[in-house]
N, C-alpha and C positions, 0 to 999 in steps of 0.2 A: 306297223301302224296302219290303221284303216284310214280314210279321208271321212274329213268331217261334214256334217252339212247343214250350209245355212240359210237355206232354203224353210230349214224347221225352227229358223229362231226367228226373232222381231226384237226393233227396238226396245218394245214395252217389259220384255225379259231382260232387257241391259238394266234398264233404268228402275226392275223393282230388285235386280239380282245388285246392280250399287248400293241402292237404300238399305238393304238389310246388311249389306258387310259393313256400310258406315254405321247401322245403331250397333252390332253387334263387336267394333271395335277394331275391324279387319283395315277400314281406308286408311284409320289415325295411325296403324301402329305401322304399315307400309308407309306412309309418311314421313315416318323417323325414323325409317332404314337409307342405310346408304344403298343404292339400290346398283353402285359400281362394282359392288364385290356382291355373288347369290346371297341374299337373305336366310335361306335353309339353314346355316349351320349356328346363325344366332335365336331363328325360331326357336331352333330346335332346344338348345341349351336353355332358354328361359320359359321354355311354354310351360310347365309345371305354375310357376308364376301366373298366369292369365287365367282368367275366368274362363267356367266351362266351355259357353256360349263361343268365345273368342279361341279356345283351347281346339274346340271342335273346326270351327270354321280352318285355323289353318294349318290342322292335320287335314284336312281333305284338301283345302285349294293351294298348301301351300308343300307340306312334305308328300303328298300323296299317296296317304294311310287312306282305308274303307276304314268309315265311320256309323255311327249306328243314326238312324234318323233321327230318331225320338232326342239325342242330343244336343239336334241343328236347332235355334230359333224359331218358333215357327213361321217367319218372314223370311229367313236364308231356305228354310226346308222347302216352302212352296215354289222359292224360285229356283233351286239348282234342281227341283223334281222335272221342270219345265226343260231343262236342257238336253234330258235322255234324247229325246227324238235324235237329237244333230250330232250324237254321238258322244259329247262330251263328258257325259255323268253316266254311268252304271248301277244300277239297281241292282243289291243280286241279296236277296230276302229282303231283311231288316234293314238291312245298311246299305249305301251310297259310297261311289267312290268315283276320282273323277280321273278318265283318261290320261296317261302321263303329260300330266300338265300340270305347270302352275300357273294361278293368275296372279299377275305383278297388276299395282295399282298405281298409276302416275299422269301429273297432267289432268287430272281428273278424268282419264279413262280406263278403264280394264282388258287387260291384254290377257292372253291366254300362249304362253308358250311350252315348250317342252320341260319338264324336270332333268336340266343337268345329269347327262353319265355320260358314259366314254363315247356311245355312240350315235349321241345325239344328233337329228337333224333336222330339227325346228327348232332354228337357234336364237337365243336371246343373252347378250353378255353386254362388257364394258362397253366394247366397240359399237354396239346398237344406240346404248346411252349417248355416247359421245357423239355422233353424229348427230343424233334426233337434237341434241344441245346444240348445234350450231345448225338448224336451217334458218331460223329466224335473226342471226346476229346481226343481216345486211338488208334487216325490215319485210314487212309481210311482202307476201306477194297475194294476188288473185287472178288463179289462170290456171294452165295446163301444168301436168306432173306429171314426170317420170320418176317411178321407183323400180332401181333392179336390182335385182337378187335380192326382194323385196321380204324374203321368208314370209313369217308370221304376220308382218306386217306395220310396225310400229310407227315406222318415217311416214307412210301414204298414211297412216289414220293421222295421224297428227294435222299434216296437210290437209286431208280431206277436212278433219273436223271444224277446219279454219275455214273452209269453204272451196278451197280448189277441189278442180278435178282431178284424180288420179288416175293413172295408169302404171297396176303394179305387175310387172316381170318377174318370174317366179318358174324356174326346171321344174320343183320339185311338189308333185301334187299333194302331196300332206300339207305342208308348209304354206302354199296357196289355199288350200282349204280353209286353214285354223284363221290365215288372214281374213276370208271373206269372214266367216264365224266371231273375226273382233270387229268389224267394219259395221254388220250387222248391230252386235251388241251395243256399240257404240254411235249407233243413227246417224253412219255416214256412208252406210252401202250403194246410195241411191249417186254418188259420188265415186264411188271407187272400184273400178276393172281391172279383172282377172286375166292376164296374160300368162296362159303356162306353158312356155318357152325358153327356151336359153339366152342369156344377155346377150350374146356374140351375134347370135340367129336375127333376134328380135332388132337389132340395132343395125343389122344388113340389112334386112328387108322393109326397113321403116326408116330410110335417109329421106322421105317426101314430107314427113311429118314434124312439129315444132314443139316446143315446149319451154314456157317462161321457167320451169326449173326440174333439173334432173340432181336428183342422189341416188349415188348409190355407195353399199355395203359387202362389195364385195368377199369371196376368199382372199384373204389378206395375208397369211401366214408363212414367210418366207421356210421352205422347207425342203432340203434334200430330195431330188429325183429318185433315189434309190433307200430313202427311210421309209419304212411301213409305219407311216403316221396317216392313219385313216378317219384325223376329224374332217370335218366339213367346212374347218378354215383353212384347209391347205391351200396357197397360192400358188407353187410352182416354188423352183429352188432361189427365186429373187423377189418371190411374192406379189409378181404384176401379171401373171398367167390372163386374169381377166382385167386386171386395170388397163392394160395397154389400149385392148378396143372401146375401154369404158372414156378414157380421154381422145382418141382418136376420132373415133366413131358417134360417139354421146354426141360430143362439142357441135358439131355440127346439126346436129337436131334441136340447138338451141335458135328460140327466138331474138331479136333485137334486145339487146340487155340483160337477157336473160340468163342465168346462173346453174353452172351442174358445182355442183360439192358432192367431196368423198373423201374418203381416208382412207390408210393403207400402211404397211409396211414392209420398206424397201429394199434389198439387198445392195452393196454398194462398195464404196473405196474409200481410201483417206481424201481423194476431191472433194465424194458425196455421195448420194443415192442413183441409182441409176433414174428411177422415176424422173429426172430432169431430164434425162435424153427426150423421152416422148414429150414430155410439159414443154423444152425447147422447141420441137419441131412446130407445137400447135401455136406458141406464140410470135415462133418466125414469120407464121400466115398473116401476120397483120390483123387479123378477122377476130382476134379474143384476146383477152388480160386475163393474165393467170396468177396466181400469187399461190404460193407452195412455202408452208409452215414447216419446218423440220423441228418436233417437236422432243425427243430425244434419237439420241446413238448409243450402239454397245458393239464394242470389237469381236471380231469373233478370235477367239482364244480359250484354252483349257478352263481357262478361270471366269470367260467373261457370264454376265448372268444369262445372254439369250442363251449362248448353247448348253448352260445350263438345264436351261428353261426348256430344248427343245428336247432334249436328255430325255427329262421326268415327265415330258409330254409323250414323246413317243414310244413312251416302256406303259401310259395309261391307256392311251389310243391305238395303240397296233391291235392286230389280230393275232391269230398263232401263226407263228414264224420266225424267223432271227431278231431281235433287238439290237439295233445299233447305240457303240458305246460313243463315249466322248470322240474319240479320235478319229472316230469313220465322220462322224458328222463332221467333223473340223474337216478332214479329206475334203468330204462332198464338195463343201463350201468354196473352198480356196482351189478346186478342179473349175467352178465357176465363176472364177475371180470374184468371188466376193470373200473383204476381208472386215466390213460392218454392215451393221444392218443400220435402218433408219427408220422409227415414225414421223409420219408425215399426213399432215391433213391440205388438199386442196381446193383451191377454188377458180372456177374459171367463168367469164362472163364475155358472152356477145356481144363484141361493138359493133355501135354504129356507123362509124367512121373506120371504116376500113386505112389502116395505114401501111401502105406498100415502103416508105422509105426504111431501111436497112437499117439506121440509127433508132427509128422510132418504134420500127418493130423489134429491137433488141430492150425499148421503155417499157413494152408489155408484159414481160417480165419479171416477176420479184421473187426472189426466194430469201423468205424471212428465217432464220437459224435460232430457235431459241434452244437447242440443246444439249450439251451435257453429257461427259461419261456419267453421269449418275441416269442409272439407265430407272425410266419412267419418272425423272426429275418434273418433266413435262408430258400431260398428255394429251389423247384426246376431249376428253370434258371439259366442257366449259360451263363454271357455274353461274 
């Protein structure tokens, strides 16, 4: 994939490229998707049902067919004509098609990310929703923002759109592209910086700097060192590979009262997650409240559904090479004492009042348990 550029868009292409998906039916029907599981497979099954106009619009933005122009609206046609420059539409004769992407419609903005496949890395899923659902649970802010591993972009637009500044962190240049390209589209570019960097990097060399709120979306996917699972949520084999410096290191980039949230998932024991080792350390400081949700558990076992899950993951995601079965991943896991896994979403906020006494820094602390062998009983989303 090439990098995009938005440099060739303007707001006035967001806001005529909305208007004509909302006459032509695109915003309403993205409305009454759940947008927690991809859209695509129900598009797909009822688009016969829908009107040309609507039929058309989302084989191009949404499964990513070339379509014939003369099809489009002639309000969608003049605007997605507009987005060739930056890379994102294709012209190739008759017909348009648009970069592997789909544009998801929410919050009343439009996002542009990757179309779902095994080797996806402009990523857009549950865990995006979930998070962007809980920045605003503990009221606006107005101020500085850090987003890392910021992909596409979804958390800084949101924030930007509310008015803060952002600062979004982003390795990987495609993926920071398509962000500025929604920032743009969205009239809050003028708000929103491109860091293309590594979290780890970016967060060592910038301990002088503050911020009234950091999220981040890290690789979250606890996964065997030695499975060739090549998505771009792999965590490491306990899933905190990048969480660890994201609470360590974040935390401290936080202003007075000010707030990081993230989510994750944890590798762990019958105690609990390990994710509480590091959330311990940063609450012992006296210097931050932290509250850590464990929002479900699953054992690892022949039967249990993650290693199920990591199974049918890592036979979709690998390259060519060996596929590991049920029993190597169980190995992996339990070589790393880990015998559950855990989701987990948390929160941590800078106090004012620094509290040195040893009882009070142990009040800092909460770890809420709302979970469950019924594994994703509870999750990330908050409606």
């Amino acid at each position: 994939m090439s990098l995009y550029r938005a440099t060739s868009l303007n707001e006035s292409m967001g806001r005529s490229l909305y208007c004509a998906l909302a006459e032509d039916g695109f915003v309403s029907l993205f409305g009454s998707l759940d947008l927690r599981k991809y859209p695509h497979h129900i598009i797909r099954l009822h688009l016969a049902n829908y009107e040309d106009a609507l039929q058309a619009a989302c084989e191009l933005f949404c499964l990513g067919r070339e379509v014939r122009l003369s099809r489009l609206s002639s309000h969608l046609r003049q605007s997605v004509i507009k987005l060739v420059p930056s890379g994102i539409a294709r012209i190739k004769g008759d017909s348009i098609t648009i970069a592997p992407l789909t544009l998801y419609v929410m919050q009343g903005l439009i996002y542009f990310a990757e179309i779902p496949n095994p080797l996806i890395t402009v990523y857009f899923g549950e865990d995006s929703l979930g998070l962007a659902s809980r920045l605003g649970l503990f009221g606006p802010i107005k101020g500085r923002v850090l987003d890392l591993c910021s992909g596409p972009g979804i958390q800084g637009i949101l924030l930007a759109s509310a008015g803060n500044d952002v600062t979004a962190v982003e390795i990987n240049p495609v993926a920071a592209s398509i962000g500025e390209c929604n920032a743009v589209l969205n009239a809050c570019i003028d708000r929103y910086e491109t860091v293309l960097q590594s979290t780890t990097d970016f967060l060592m060399e910038n301990q002088h700097r503050r911020f009234e709120k950091i999220v981040a979306n890290p690789p979250l996917v606890p996964v065997p060192d030695n499975c060739p699972f090549h998505f771009i949520g792999a965590g490491g084999v306990d899933g905190l590979d990048l969480i660890r410096p994201i609470v360590s290191f974040g935390s401290q980039l936080l202003s007075p009262r000010g707030e990081l949230i993230t989510i994750g998932v944890s590798g762990g024991d019958e105690c609990g997650p390990y994710v509480l080792d590091t959330v311990d350390k940063i609450a012992a400081s006296g210097k931050y409240g932290c509250t850590l949700s464990i929002l479900w558990h699953d054992a690892i076992s022949p039967k249990s559904n993650w290693v199920s899950t990591i199974a049918q993951s890592q036979s979709l995601y690998s390259l060519r090479g060996r596929k590991m079965d049920v029993t190597d991943i169980l190995d992996s896991y339990l070589a790393a004492n880990i015998s559950r896994v855990y989701a987990f979403s948390l929160r941590i906020v800078a106090l004012c009042n620094e509290g040195k006494d040893e009882e009070l820094s142990k009040s800092r602390l909460r770890v809420l348990d709302f979970s469950s062998s019924n594994h994703g009983a509870t999750t990330w989303w908050v409606s």
